[in-house]
C-alpha positions in Angstrom: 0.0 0.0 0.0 0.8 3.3 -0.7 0.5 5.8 2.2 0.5 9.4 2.4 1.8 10.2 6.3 1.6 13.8 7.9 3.2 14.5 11.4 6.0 11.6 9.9 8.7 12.7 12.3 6.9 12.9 15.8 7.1 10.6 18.5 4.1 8.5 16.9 5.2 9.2 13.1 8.4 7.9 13.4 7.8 4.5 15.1 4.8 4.1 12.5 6.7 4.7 9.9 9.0 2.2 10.4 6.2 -0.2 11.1 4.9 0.6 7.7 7.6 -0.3 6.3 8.3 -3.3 7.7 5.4 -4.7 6.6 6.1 -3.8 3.2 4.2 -0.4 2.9 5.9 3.0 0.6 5.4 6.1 2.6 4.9 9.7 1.4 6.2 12.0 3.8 3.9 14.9 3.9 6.7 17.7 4.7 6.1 21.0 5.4 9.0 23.6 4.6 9.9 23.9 8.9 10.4 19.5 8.9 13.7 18.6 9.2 14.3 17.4 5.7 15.4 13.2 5.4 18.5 11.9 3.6 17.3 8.2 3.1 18.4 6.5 -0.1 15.0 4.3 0.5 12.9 3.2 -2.2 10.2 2.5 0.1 10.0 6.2 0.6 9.1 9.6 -0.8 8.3 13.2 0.1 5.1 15.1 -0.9 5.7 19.0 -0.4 2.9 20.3 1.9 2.8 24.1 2.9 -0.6 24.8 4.2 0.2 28.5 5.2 1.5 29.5 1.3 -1.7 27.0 0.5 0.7 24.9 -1.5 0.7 20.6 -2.0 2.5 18.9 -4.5 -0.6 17.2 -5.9 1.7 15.1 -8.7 3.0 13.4 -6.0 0.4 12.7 -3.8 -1.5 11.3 -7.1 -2.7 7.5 -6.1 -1.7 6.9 -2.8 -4.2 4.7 -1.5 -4.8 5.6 2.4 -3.8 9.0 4.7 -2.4 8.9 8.0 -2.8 12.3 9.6 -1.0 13.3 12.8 0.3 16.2 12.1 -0.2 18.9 14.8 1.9 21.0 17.1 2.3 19.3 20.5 -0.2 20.0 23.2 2.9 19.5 25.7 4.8 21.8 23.9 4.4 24.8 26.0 2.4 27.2 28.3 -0.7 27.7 26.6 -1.1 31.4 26.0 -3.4 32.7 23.7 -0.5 32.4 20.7 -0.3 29.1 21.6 -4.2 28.0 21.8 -3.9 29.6 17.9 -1.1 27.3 17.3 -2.7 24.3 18.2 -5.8 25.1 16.5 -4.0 26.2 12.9 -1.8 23.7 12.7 -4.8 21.0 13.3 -7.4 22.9 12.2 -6.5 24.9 9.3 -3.8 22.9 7.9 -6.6 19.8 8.2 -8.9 22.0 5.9 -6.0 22.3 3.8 -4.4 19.1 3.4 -8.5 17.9 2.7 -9.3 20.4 0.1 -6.1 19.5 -1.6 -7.2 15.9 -1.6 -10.3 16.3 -2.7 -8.9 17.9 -6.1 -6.7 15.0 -7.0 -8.4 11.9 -9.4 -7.8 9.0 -7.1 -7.7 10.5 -3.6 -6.9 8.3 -0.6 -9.4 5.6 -0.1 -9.3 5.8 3.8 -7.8 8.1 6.1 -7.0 7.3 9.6 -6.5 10.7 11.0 -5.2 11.1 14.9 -7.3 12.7 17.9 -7.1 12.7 21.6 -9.4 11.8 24.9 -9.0 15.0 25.5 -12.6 15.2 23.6 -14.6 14.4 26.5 -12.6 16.5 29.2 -12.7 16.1 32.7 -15.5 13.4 33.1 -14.5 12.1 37.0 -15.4 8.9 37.6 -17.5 8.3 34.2 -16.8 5.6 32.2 -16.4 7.0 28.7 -17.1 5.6 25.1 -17.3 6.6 21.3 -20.8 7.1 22.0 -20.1 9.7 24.9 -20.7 13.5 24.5 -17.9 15.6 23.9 -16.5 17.9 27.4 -16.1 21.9 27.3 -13.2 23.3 27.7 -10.5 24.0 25.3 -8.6 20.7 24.5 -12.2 19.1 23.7 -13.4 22.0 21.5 -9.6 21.1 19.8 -10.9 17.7 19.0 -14.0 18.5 18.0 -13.3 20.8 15.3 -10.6 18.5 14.2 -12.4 15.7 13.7 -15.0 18.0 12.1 -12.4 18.2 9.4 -11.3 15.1 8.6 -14.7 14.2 8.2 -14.7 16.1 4.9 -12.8 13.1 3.4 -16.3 11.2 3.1 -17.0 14.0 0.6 -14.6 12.0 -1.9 -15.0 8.6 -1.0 -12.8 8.0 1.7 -13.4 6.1 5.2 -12.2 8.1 7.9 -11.0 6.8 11.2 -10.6 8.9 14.0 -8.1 7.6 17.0 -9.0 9.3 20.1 -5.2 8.7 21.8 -5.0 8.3 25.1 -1.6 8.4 27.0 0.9 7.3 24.8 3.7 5.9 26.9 7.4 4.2 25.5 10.8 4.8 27.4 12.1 6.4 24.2 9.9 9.9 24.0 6.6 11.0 24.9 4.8 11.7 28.2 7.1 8.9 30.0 10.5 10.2 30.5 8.6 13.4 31.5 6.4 11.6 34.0 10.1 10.0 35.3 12.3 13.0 35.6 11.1 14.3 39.0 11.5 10.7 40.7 15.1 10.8 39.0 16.0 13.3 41.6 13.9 12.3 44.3 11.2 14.3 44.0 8.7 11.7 42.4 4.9 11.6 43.8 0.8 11.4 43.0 -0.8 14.0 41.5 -2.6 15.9 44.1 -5.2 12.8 45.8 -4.0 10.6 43.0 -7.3 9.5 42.3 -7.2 10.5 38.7 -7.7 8.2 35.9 -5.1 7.8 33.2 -6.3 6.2 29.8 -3.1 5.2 28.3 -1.4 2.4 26.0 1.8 1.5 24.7 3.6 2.8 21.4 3.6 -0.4 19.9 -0.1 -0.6 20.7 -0.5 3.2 19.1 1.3 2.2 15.7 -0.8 -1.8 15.6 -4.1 0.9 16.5 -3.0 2.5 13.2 -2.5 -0.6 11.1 -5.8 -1.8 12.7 -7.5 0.9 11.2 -5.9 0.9 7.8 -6.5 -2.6 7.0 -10.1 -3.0 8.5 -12.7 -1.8 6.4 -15.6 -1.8 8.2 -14.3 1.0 10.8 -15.4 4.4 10.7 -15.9 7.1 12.7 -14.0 7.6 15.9 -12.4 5.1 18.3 -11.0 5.5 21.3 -7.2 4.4 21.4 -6.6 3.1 24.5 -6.5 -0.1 26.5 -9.3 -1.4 28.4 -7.7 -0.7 31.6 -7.0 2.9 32.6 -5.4 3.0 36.2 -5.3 5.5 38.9 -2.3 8.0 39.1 -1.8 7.0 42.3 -1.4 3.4 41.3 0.8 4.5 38.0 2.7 6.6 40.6 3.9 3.9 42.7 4.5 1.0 39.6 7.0 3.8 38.2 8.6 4.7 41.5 9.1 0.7 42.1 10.3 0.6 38.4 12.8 3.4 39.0 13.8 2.4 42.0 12.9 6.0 43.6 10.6 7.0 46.4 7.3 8.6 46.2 7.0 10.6 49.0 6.0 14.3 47.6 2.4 14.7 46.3 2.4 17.4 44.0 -0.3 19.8 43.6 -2.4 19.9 40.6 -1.1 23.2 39.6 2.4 21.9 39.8 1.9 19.4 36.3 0.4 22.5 34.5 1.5 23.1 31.4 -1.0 26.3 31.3 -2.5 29.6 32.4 -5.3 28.4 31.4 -8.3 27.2 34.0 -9.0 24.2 32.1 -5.3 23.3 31.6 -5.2 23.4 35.2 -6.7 19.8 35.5 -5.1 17.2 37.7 -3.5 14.9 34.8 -5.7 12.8 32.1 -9.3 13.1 34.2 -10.6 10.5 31.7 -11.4 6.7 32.1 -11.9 5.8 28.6 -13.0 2.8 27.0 -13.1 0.7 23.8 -16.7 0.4 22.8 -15.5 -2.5 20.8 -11.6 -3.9 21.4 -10.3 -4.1 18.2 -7.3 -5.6 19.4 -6.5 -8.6 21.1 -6.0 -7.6 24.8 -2.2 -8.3 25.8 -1.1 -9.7 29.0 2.0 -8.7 29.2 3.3 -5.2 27.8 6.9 -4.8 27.7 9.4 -1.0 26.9 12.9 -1.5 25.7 15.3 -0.7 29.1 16.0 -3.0 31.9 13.5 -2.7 34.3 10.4 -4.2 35.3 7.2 -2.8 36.7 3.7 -4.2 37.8 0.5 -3.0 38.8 -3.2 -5.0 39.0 -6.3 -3.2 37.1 -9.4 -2.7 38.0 -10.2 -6.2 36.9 -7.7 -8.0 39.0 -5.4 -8.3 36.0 -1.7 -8.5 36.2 0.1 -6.2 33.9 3.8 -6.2 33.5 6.3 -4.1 32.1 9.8 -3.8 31.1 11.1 0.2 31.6 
């Protein structure tokens, strides 16, 4: 397959590019002129020239690829969110979506299917409710994000295409992302719950994130938006104390909420991921054991009862 990727050099777009490839897949890196341009003598790869801000896309190019993966997006943990950042995040998802869609919709064989990335952050702080694809969307900020985005990648049914919308929970691997975040603090010694700790986190593991994506690709009778997650979603407190044991740190300092917050913002200013999110249907196989890369090993029991194991 043939497969037009945006966002190709994030923390997602480079593990599922590889993927991709492994399995035999050519990528079309959908570059915009601030990406780090690629040196790679790789068949298996090509660049599309994407500049949603001069309104320009390299349509020859992009001719006949058969399916979209769209990530591209500035990074909600990128920085304080001031109001020059809210416009960030919303032009880069919002207006380059439009964009990128309006482009595709000119070209004679557009993508058949688009799986196009969103977050949990849809149904914002929920408490203890147990959340679906079915649930309505939250209120502040983050959630009016999502909304609009997906919004915009539904234009692709205008041309034909299934669109999938992965609502990405916390996406953890020792190698980037939220983790080594999360880890620094108990690095020095610092390391502890998030204000009571009773705070869900909806998460899964890289490897998870890129099969979610593969998942989606391949299976033609999904549509609409699903929640990328696993089915078990844990406490911070619990998270808290499997990382501790994993690093080998104490966790003696609860911090208060406002200490996590990336933002000025009130509704920033929530104690971690406040949502328990679900599957409505489990697309994929439920794993016993989850394993990262490094040397150590951590445990914690879910809601269930369940055992889950990994390797930090």
């Amino acid at each position: 397959m043939r497969i037009l990727v945006s966002g190709s050099t994030g923390f997602l777009g480079t593990a599922l590019v590889e993927t991709l490839k492994g399995q035999g897949d050519t990528i079309a890196r959908l570059v915009r002129p601030a990406t780090a341009r690629r040196n790679v003598a790789d068949a298996r790869e090509q660049t599309v020239a994407w500049d949603p801000v001069a309104g320009q896309f390299d349509a020859a190019t992009a001719e006949g690829a058969e399916a979209l993966v769209h990530l591209a997006g500035a990074s909600i943990a990128g920085g304080r969110w001031s109001a020059g950042r809210k416009e960030l995040l919303r032009t880069s998802r919002i207006d380059a979506t439009r964009h990128l869609f309006a482009a595709l919709a000119k070209l004679q064989r557009p993508p058949r299917v688009i799986v196009a990335a969103s977050a949990i952050g849809y149904y914002g702080n929920r408490g203890e409710e147990t959340l679906t694809e079915a649930s309505a969307p939250g209120n502040d900020f983050l959630s009016g994000l999502c909304r609009e985005w997906e919004a915009e990648t539904a234009r692709g049914a205008a041309f034909g295409a299934r669109v999938v919308n992965l609502r990405f929970g916390i996406i953890l691997a020792a190698q980037g992302g939220a983790l080594p975040r999360m880890a620094m603090p108990f690095q020095f010694g610092a390391g502890g719950r998030l204000g009571d700790g009773r705070q869900w986190m909806s998460w899964l593991t890289l490897k998870e994130a890129t099969s979610m994506v593969q998942f989606s690709l391949a299976s033609s009778g999904l549509s609409g938006p699903v929640n990328a997650v696993t089915p078990t979603p844990v406490r911070n407190s619990e998270f808290t104390s499997a990382l501790a044991k994993a690093l080998r740190r104490p966790a003696l300092f609860p911090a208060p909420r406002f200490a996590h917050c990336s933002s000025p913002a009130k509704e920033c200013c929530r104690p971690s991921l406040p949502t328990r999110a679900i599957r409505s249907c489990n697309p994929i196989s439920r794993a016993r054991s989850r394993k990262f890369s490094t040397g150590r090993i951590w445990n914690f029991r879910d809601f269930e009862g369940k055992s889950y194991e990994f390797e930090f």
